[in-house]
N, C-alpha and C positions, 0 to 999 in steps of 0.2 A: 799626644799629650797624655791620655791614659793608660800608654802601657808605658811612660818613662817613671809615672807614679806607682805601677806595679811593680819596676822591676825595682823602684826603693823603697817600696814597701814590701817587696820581696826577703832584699838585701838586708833592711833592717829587722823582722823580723827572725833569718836567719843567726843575725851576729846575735841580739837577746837569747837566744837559746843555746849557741854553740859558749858564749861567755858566763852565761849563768855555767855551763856545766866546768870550764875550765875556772872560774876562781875558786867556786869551789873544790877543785882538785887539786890545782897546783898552785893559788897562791898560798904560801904557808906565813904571811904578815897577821901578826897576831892586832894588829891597825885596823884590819880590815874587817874584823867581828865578820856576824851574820848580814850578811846584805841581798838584799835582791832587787834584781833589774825589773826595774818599772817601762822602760817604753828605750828604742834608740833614734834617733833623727838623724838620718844621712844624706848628705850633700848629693845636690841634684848629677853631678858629676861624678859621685861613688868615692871620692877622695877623702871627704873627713865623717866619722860620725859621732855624735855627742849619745854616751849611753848614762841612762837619769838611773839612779839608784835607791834605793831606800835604807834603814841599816838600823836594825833591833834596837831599841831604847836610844831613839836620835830622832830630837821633830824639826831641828832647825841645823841649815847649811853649817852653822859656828861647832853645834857637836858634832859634824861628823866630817870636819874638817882633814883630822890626820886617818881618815878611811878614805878619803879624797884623795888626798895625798898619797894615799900608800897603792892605791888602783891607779893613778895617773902615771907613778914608781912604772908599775908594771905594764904600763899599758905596751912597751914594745914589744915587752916579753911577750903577751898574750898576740897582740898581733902577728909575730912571727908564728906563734903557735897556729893562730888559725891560718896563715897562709899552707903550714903543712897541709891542711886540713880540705881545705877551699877549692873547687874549683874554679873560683873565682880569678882574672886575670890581674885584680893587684887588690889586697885588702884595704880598707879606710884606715885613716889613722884615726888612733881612740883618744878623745878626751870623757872623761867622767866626771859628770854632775849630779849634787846631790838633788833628788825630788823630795820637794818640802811640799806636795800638792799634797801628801797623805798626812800629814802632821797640820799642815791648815782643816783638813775635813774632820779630824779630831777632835782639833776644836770649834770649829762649827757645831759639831753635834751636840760637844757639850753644852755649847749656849744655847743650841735649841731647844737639849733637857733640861738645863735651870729656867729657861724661861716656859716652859712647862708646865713646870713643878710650883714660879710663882702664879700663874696663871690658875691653876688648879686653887693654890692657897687663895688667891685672891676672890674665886668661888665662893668657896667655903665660909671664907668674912661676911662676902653679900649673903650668904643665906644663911649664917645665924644672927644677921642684925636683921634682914626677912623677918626670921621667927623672932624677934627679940621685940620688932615694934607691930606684929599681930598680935601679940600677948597684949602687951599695953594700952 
């Protein structure tokens, strides 16, 4: 059981690295902006894998729909490309999804710095009503 999770964890790690370096080479879809592969998940079988993406000023799956679209476009191209490439005995087929986990943590943070920020403010209240009724 732990070496069939190596060897797709192997597998997929290999395709993140060989696909980061081909879209940015040869896909020439001006769709497609700056993107970068966040993680891939491949079928326990080696047959499909779903590679998550991220893509420059996009926090939700709706903007980066036609980058979606235009890497899913390619995705056969790219596969034959890495079977040249591969020693592998048959490439997965590629579907691409957007990862919206980085654009959730974004805003996470933000809400964790405005609540912060009121948190701090609301210090600051308690301790000039403090000093406002030692005076008095």
């Amino acid at each position: 059981m732990a070496r069939e999770f190596s060897r797709t964890q192997r597998v997929a790690d290999y395709l993140q690295r060989e696909l980061a370096l081909l879209i940015q080479q040869e896909v020439d879809d001006p769709r497609v902006g700056m993107v970068s592969l966040t993680g891939v998940d491949v079928s326990r079988d080696l047959a499909h894998a779903k590679v998550w993406f991220t893509r420059l000023g996009s926090d939700s799956a709706e903007e980066a729909t036609e980058a979606a679209d235009a890497l899913n476009g390619a995705a056969g191209y790219l596969r034959t490309l890495l079977s040249q490439e591969a020693t592998m005995r048959s490439v997965p087929r590629l579907r691409f999804a957007f990862d919206s986990s980085v654009g959730r943590g974004r805003h996470m943070e933000e809400l964790i710095r405005e609540a912060g920020e009121r948190d701090r403010a609301l210090d600051a209240r308690r301790e000039r009503d403090d000093a406002a009724d030692g005076e008095g």
